[in-house]
C-alpha positions in Angstrom: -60.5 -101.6 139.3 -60.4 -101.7 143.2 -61.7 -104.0 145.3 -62.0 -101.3 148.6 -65.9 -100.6 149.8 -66.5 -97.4 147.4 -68.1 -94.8 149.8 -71.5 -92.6 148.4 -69.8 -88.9 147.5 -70.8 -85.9 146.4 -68.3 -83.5 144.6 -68.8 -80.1 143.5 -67.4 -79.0 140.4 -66.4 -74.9 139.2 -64.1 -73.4 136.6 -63.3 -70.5 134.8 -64.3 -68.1 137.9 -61.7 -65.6 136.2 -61.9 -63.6 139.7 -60.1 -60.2 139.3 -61.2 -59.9 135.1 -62.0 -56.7 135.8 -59.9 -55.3 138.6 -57.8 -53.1 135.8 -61.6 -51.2 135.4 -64.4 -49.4 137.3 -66.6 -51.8 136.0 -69.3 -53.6 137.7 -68.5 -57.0 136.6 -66.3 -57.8 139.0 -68.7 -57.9 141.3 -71.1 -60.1 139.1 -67.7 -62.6 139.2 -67.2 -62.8 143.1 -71.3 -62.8 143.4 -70.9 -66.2 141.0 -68.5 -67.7 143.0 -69.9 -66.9 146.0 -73.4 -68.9 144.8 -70.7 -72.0 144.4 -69.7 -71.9 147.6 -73.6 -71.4 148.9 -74.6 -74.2 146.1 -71.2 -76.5 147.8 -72.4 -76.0 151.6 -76.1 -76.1 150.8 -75.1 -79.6 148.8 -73.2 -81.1 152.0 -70.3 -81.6 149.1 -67.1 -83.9 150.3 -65.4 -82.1 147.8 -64.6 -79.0 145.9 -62.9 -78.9 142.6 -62.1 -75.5 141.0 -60.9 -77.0 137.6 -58.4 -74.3 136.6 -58.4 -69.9 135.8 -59.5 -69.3 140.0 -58.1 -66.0 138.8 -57.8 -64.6 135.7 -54.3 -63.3 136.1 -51.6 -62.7 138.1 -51.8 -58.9 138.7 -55.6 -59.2 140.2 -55.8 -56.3 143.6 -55.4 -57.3 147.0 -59.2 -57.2 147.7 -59.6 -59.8 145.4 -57.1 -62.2 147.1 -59.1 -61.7 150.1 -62.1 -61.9 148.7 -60.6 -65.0 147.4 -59.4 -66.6 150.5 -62.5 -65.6 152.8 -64.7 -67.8 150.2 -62.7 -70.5 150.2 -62.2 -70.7 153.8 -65.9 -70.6 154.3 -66.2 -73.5 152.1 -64.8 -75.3 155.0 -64.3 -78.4 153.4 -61.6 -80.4 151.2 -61.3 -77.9 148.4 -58.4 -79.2 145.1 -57.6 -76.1 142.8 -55.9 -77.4 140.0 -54.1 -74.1 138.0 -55.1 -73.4 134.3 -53.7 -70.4 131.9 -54.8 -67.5 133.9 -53.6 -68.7 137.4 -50.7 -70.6 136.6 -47.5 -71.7 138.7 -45.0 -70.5 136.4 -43.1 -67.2 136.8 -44.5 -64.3 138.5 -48.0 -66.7 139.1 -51.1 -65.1 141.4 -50.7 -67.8 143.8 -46.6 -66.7 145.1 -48.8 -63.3 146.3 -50.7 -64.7 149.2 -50.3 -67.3 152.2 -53.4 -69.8 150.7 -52.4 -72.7 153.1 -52.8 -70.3 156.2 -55.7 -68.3 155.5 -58.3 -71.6 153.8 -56.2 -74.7 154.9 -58.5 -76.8 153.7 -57.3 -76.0 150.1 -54.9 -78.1 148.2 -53.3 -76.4 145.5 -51.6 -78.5 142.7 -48.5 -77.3 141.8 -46.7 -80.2 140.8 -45.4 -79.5 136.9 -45.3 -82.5 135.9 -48.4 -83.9 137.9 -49.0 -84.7 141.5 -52.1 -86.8 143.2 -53.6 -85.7 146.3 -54.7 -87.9 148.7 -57.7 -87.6 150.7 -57.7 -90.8 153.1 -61.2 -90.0 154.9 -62.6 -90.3 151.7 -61.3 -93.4 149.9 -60.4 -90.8 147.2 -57.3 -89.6 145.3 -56.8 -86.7 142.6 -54.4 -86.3 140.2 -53.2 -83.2 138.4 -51.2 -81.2 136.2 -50.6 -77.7 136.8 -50.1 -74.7 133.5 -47.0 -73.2 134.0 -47.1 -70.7 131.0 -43.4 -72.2 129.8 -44.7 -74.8 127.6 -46.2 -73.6 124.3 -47.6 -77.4 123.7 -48.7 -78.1 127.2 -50.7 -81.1 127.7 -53.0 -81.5 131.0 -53.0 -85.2 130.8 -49.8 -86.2 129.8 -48.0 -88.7 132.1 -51.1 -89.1 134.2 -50.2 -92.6 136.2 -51.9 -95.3 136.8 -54.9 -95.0 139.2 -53.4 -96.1 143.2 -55.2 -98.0 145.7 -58.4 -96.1 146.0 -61.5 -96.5 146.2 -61.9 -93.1 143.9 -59.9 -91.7 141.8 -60.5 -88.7 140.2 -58.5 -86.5 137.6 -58.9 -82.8 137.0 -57.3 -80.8 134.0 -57.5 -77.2 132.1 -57.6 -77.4 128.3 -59.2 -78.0 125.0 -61.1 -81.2 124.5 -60.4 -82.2 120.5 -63.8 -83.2 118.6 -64.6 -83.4 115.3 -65.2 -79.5 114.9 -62.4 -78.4 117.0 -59.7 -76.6 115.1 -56.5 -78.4 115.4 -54.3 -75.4 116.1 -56.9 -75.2 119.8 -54.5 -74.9 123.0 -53.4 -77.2 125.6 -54.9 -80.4 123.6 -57.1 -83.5 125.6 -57.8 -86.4 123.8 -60.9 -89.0 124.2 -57.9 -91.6 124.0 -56.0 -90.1 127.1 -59.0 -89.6 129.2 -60.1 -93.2 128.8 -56.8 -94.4 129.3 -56.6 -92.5 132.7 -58.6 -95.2 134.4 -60.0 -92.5 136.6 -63.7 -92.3 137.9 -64.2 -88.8 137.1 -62.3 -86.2 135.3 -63.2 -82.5 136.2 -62.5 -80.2 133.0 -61.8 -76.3 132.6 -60.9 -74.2 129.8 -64.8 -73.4 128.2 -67.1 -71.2 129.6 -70.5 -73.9 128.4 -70.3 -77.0 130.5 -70.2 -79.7 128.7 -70.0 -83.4 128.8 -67.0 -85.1 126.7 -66.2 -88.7 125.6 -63.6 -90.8 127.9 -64.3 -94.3 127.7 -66.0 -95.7 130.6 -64.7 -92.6 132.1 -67.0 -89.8 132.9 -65.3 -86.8 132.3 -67.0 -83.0 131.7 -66.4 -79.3 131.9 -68.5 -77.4 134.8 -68.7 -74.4 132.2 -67.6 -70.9 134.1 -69.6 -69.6 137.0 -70.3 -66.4 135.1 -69.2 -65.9 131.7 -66.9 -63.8 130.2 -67.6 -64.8 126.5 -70.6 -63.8 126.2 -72.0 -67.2 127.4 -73.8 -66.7 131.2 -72.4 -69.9 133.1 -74.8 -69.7 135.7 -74.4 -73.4 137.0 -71.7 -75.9 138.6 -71.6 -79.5 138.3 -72.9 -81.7 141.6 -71.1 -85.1 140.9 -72.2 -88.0 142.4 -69.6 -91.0 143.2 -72.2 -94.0 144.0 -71.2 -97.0 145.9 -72.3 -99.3 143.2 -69.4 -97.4 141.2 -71.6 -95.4 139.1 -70.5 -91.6 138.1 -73.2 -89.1 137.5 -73.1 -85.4 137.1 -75.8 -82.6 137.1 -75.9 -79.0 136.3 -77.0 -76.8 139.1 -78.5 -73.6 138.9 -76.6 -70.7 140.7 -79.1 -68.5 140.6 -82.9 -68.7 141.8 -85.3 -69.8 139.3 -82.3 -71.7 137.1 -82.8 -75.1 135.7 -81.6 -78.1 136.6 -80.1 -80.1 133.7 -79.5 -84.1 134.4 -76.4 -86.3 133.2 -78.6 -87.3 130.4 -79.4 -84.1 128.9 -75.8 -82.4 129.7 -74.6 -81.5 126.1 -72.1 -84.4 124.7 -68.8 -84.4 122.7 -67.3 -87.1 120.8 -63.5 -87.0 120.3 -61.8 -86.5 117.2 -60.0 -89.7 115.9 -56.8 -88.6 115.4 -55.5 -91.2 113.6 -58.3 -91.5 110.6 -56.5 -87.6 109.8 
């Protein structure tokens, strides 16, 4: 663990935005989708948030219209502040991905986009803070989000963020894009900032705190209606709290988040 003076953050954490579902349609929901994100960004600035982290499917696919690319990169501009977008299924960097259309450095440069494929850490110096991950690139059938993670560097946080399916006890083994409760604790990381399900949810990592955000607004059926605020304390403790997005929502405390214990893979 390091040694450096751990500064007092606050991250905000969103996934599964799926912006563009619905550009193929006349239907309203696209607008329901941009209205979502645009509460995260709202719910980010309100929050004073150090740090955005969109934790994969920004978009839900590569063929989304113009308008929602600039829709897209007028929000996350207005964020004004260190944004990490770490690619999942729908947005990926592979062949023919969403994110070859548009000039994202130039119109919000103060996104980071990881596009490394086989990981890459950002580094955020002002902060004390480094984040590490590893981007879908729809060519590997038995991707894995957290494979060769490194070892945590010489920060005072280190966070990990990653887009795939968290195995517990009731998880069907044949599940894409596989985590493990063995990897995450392994990771050594402070935080790890999960996509990939719609319902947040916290997960098992060790003395890792690791959890999904759940999607801004659902496309499942499930209404997201929340993002994660994650507070990095000095004292080293991790805590993270569901925020409403819309008036009148509830807030739901680290405690009362709903919890996931990995499946023990080698008791099968």
């Amino acid at each position: 663990m390091t040694t450096k003076l751990r500064p007092n953050l606050k991250i905000v954490h969103t996934s599964d935005v799926h912006l563009g579902a619905y550009d193929a349609g006349n239907s309203g929901d696209s607008v329901h989708l941009e209205e979502a994100f645009t509460a995260v960004v709202n719910l980010a600035i309100a929050e004073d948030a150090d740090l955005v982290i969109i934790a994969g499917d920004f978009f839900d696919n590569s063929r989304v219209k113009e308008t929602t690319l600039e829709f897209a990169a007028s929000e996350l501009a207005r964020l004004n502040r260190p944004t990490i977008i770490g690619p999942g299924n729908h947005d990926h960097v592979g062949p023919y991905s969403v994110y070859d259309r548009f000039d994202l450095a130039t119109l919000a440069p103060n996104v980071t986009l990881l596009r490394g494929r086989d990981g890459e850490t950002a580094v955020f110096e002002d902060l004390n803070l480094e984040i590490w991950g590893r981007s879908h690139t729809e060519t590997l059938m038995d991707f894995s989000p957290f494979e060769g993670i490194p070892e945590r560097g010489d920060y005072a946080w280190s966070l990990a963020v990653g887009h795939g399916h968290f195995i517990h006890p009731k998880a069907l083994l044949h599940h894409s894009f596989h985590i493990l409760e063995s990897e995450l604790a392994a990771s050594g990381r402070d935080y790890v900032a999960l996509g990939h399900w719609e319902q947040m949810t916290r997960v098992a990592a060790g003395e890792t705190v690791a959890a999904y955000s759940g999607a801004s607004e659902g496309l499942g059926g499930h209404n997201g209606g929340h993002a994660l605020r994650v507070n990095l304390n000095s004292d080293g403790t991790v805590r993270a709290t569901a925020l409403p997005l819309q008036e009148g929502g509830s807030i739901i405390e680290h405690e009362d988040l709903p919890f996931l214990e990995g499946l023990d893979l080698n008791s099968l």
